[in-house]
SESE-508523 format. One record per residue (C-alpha): residue number from 1; residue in one letter; chain; x negated, y, z negated. Coordinates in Angstrom, 3 decimals, always signed. Example, Ala and Ser with C-alpha at 12.3 -4.5 7.8 and 13.67 -1.06 7.14 Angstrom:
// SESE-508523
+-----+------+-----+----------+----------+----------+
: seq : type : mol :       xx :       yy :       zz :
+-----+------+-----+----------+----------+----------+
:   1 :    A :   A :  -12.300 :   -4.500 :   -7.800 :
:   2 :    S :   A :  -13.670 :   -1.060 :   -7.140 :
+-----+------+-----+----------+----------+----------+
***
This chain:
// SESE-508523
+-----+------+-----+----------+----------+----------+
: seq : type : mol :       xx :       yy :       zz :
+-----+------+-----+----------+----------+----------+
:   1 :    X :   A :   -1.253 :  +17.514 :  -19.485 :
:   2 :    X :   A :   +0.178 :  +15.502 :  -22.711 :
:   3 :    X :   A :   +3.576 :  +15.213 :  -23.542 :
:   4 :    X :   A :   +2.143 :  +17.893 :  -26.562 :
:   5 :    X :   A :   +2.421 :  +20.177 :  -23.554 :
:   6 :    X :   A :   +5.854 :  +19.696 :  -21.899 :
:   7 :    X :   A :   +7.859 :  +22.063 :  -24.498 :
:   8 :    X :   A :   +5.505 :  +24.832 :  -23.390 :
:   9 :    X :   A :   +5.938 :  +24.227 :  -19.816 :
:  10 :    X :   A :   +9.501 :  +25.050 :  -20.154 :
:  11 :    X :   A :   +9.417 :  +28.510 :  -20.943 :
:  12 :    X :   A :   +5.929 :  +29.576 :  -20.056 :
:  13 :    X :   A :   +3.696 :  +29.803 :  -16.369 :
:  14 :    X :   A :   +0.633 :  +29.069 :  -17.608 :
:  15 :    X :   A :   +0.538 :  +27.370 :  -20.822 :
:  16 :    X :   A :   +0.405 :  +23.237 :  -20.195 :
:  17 :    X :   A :   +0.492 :  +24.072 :  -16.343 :
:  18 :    X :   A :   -2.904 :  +25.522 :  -16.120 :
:  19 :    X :   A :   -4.136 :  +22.796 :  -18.524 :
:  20 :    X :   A :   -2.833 :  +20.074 :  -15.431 :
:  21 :    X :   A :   -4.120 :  +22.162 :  -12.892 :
:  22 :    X :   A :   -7.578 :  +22.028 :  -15.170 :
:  23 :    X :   A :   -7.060 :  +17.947 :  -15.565 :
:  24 :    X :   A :   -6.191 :  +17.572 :  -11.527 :
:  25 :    X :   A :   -4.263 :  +14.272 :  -12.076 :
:  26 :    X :   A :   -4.467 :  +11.474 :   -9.082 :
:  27 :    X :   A :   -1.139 :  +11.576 :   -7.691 :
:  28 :    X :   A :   -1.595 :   +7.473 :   -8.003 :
:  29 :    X :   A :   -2.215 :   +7.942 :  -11.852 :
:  30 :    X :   A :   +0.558 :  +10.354 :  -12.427 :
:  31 :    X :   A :   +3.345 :   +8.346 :  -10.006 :
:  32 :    X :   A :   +2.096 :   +4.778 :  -11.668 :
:  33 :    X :   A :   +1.713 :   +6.402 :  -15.423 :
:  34 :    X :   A :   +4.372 :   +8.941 :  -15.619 :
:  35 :    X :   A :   +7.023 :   +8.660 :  -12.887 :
:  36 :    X :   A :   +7.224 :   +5.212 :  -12.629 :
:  37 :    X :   A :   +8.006 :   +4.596 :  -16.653 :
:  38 :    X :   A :  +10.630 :   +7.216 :  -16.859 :
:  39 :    X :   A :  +12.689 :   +6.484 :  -13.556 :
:  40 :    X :   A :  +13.044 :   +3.105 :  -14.936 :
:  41 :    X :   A :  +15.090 :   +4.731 :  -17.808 :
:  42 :    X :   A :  +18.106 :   +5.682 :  -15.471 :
:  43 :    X :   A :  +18.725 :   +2.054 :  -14.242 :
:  44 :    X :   A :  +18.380 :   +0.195 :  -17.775 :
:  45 :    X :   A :  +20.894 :   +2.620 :  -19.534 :
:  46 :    X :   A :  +23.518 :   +2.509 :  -16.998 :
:  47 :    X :   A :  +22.994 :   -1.311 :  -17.013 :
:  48 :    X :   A :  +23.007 :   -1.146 :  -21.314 :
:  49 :    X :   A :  +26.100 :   +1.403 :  -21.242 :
:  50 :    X :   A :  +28.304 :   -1.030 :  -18.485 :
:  51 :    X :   A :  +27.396 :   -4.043 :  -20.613 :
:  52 :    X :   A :  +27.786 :   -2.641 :  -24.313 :
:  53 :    X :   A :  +30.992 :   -0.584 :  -23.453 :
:  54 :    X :   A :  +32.528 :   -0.997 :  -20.544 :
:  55 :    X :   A :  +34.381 :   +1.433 :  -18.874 :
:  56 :    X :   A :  +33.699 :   +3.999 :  -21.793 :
:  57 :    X :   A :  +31.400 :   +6.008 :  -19.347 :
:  58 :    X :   A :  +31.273 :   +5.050 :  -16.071 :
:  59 :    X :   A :  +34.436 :   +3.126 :  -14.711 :
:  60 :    X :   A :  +34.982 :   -0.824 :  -15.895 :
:  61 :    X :   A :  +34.437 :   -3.534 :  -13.668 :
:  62 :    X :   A :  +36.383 :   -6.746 :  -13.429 :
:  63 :    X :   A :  +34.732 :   -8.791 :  -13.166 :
:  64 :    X :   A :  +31.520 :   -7.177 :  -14.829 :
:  65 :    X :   A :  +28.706 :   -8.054 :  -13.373 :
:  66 :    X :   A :  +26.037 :  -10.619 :  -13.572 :
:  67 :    X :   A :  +22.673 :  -10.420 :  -14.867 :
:  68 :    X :   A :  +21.759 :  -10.833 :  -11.128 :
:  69 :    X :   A :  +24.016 :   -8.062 :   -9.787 :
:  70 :    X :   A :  +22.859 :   -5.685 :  -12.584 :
:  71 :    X :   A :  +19.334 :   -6.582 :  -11.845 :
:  72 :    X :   A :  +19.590 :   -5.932 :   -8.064 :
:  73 :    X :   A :  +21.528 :   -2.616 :   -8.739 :
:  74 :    X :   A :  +18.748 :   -1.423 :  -11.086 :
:  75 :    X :   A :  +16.480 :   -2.577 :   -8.734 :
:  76 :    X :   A :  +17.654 :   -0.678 :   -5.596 :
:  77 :    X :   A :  +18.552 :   +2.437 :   -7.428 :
:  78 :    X :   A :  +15.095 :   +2.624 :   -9.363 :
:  79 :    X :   A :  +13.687 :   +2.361 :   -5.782 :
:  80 :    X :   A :  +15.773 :   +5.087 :   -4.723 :
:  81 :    X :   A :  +14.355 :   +7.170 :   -7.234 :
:  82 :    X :   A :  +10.723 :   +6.349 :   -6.904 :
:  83 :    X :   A :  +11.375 :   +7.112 :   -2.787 :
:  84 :    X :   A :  +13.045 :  +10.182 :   -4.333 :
:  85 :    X :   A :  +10.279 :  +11.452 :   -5.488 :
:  86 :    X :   A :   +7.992 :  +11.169 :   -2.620 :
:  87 :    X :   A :  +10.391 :  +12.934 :   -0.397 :
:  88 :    X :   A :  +10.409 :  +15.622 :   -2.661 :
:  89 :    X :   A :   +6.908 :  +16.256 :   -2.638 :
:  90 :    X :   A :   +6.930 :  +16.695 :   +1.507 :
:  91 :    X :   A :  +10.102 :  +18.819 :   +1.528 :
:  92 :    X :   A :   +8.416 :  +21.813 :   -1.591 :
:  93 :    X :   A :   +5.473 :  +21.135 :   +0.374 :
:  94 :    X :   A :   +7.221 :  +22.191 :   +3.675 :
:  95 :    X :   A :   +9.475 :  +24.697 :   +1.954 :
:  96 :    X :   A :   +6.084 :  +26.788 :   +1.075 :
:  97 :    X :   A :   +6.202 :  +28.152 :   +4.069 :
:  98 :    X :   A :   +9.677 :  +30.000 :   +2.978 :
:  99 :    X :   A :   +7.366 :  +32.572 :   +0.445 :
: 100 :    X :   A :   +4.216 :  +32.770 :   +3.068 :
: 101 :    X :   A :   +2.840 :  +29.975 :   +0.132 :
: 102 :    X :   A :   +0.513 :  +27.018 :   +1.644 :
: 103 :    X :   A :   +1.123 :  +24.062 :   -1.290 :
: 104 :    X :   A :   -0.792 :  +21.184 :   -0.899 :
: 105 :    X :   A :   +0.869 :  +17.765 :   -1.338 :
: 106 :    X :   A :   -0.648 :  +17.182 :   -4.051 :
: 107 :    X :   A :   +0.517 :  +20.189 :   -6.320 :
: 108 :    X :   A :   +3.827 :  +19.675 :   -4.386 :
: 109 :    X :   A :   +4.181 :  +16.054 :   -5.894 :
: 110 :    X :   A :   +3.156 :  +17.108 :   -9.128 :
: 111 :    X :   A :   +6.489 :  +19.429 :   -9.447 :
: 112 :    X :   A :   +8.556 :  +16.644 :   -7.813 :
: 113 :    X :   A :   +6.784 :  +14.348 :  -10.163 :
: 114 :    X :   A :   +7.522 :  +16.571 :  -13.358 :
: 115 :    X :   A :  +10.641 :  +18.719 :  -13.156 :
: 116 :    X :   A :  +13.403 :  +15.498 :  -13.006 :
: 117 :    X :   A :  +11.943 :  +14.470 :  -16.627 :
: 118 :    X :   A :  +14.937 :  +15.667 :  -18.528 :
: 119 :    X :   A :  +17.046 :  +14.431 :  -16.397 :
: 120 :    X :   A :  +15.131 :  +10.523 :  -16.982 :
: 121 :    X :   A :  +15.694 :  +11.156 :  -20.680 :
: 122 :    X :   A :  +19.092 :  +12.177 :  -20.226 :
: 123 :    X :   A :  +20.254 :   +9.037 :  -19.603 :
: 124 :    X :   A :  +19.317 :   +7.892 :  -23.099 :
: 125 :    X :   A :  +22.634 :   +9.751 :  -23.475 :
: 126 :    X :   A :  +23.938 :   +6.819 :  -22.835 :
: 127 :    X :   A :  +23.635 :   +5.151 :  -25.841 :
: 128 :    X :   A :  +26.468 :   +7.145 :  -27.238 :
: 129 :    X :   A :  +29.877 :   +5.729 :  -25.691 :
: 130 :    X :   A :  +31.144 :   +9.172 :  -24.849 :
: 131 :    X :   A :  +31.512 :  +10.798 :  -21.299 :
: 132 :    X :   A :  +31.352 :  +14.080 :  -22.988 :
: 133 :    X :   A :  +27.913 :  +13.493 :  -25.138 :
: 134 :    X :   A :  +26.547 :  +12.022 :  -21.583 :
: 135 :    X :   A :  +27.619 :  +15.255 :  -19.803 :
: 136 :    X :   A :  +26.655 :  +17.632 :  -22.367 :
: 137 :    X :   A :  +23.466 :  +15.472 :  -21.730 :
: 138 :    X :   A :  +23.093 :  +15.856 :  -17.826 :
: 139 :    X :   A :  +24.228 :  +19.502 :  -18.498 :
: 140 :    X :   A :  +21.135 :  +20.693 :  -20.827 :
: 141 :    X :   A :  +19.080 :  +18.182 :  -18.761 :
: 142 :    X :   A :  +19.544 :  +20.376 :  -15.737 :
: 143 :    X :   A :  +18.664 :  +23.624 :  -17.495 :
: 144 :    X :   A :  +15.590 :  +22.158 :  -18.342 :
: 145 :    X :   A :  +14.763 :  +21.044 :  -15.029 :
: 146 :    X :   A :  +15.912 :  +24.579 :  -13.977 :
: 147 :    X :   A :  +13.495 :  +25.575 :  -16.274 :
: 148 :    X :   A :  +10.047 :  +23.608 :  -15.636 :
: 149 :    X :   A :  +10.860 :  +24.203 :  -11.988 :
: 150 :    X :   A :  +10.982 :  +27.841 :  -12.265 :
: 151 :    X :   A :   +8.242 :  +28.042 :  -14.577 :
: 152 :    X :   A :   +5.581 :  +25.812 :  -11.913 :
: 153 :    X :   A :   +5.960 :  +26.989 :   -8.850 :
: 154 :    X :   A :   +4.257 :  +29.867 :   -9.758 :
: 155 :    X :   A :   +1.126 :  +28.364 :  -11.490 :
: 156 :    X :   A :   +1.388 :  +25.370 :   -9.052 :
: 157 :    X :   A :   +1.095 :  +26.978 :   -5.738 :
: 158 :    X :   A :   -0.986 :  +29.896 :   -6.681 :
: 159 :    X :   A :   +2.488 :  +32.234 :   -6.238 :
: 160 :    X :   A :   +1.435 :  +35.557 :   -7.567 :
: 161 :    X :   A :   +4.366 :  +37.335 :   -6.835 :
: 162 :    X :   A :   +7.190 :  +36.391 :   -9.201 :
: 163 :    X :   A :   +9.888 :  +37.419 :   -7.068 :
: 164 :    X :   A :   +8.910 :  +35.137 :   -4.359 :
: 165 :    X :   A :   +8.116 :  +32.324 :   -6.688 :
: 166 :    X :   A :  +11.879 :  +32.894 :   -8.140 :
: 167 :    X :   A :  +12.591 :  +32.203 :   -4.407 :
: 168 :    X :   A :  +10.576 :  +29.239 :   -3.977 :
: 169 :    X :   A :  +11.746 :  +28.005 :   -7.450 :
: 170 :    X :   A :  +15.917 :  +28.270 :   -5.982 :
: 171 :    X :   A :  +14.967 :  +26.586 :   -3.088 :
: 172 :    X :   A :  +13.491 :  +24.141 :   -5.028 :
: 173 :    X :   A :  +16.368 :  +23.665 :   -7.351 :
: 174 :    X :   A :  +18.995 :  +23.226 :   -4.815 :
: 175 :    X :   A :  +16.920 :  +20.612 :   -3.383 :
: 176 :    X :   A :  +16.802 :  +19.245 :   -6.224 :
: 177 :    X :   A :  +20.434 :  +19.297 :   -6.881 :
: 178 :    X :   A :  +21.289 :  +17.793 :   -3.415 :
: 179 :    X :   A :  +18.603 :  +14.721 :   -4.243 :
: 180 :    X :   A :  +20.140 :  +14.084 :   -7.173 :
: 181 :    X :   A :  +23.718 :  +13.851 :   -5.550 :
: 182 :    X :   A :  +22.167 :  +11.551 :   -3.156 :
: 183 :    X :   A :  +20.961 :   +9.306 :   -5.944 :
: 184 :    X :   A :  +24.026 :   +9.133 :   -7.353 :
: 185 :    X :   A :  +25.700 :   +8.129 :   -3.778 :
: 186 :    X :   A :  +22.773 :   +5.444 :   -3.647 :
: 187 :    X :   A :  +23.836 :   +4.136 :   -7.018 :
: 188 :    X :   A :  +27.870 :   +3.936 :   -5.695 :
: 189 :    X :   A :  +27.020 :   +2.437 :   -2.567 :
: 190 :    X :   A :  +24.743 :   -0.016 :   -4.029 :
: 191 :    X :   A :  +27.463 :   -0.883 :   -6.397 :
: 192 :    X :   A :  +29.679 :   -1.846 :   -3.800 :
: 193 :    X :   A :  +27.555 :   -3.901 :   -1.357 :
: 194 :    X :   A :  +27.404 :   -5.296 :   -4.678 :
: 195 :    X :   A :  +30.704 :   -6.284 :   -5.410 :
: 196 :    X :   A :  +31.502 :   -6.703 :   -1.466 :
: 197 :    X :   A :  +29.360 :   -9.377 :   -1.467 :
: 198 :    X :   A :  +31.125 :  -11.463 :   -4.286 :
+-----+------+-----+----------+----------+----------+
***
């Protein structure tokens, strides 16, 4: 799979997934090469948007904070997402059971590895000053999550039945909706030990 194939994997089952089925990816290569990279974007805009234009997005802090608060916040939260990921992986791979599927981790990473990508880029929303452009931003993110989610279970787990992998793919997707809620609790709490401990 190349970024060349992503577009494709949001509106078809087999074109770019069968080519990373073909490829077989380590899950080290693909968490160090892929995941890694892009869950650092979520931590450095927030950072960039609460430094460059405070309080124009996310709430103002007084006093902002350091370089060494920031950093530890980024820090913890990118973490969080990394960890995110993982978890993921065992709770599709569990879930399989739901649609008499058997995926291994391994294709069960590769969906929690790939279907949060638009919402990593999302936050390059952020360089706009505007709640709404950053919502309107999460907002088509999710779709597209929606979308490469629905669209790899299927090819993924060997799902022949489309009905079932439309199951499997819902399940999926409020998983992923509750993880992503959970991040963003991570991110407020972190914020706070943060600031409690000034």
């Amino acid at each position: 799979m190349t970024l060349h194939d992503l577009p494709k994997m949001f509106h078809s089952y087999s074109d770019g997934w069968s080519e990373l089925i073909r490829i077989h990816p380590t899950m080290a290569r693909v968490f160090v090469l892929y995941a890694m990279p892009l869950s650092l974007l979520p931590p450095a805009m927030v950072t960039y948007s609460m430094e460059v234009s405070p309080g124009a997005v996310f709430p103002q802090m007084v006093p902002a904070l350091s370089g060494g608060e920031a950093l530890a916040v980024g820090v913890a939260f990118y973490i969080a997402e990394l960890l995110m990921v993982l978890l993921m992986a065992s709770i599709i791979q569990d879930m399989g059971e739901l649609v008499d599927a058997a995926p291994g981790y391994h294709d069960a990473f590769m969906l929690a590895a790939i279907a949060p990508t638009p919402l990593w880029l999302s936050s390059l929303a952020l360089f706009v000053p505007s709640p709404w452009v950053v919502g309107l931003a999460v907002a088509v993110a999710w779709l597209a999550s929606a979308a490469l989610i629905l669209h790899g279970v299927c090819p993924l787990f060997g799902i022949t039945d489309h009905g079932k992998g439309r199951l499997m793919g819902s399940f999926v997707l409020a998983l992923g909706v509750v993880a992503w809620l959970a991040l963003l609790v991570v991110l407020a709490l972190v914020m706070s030990i943060v600031m409690g401990l000034r």
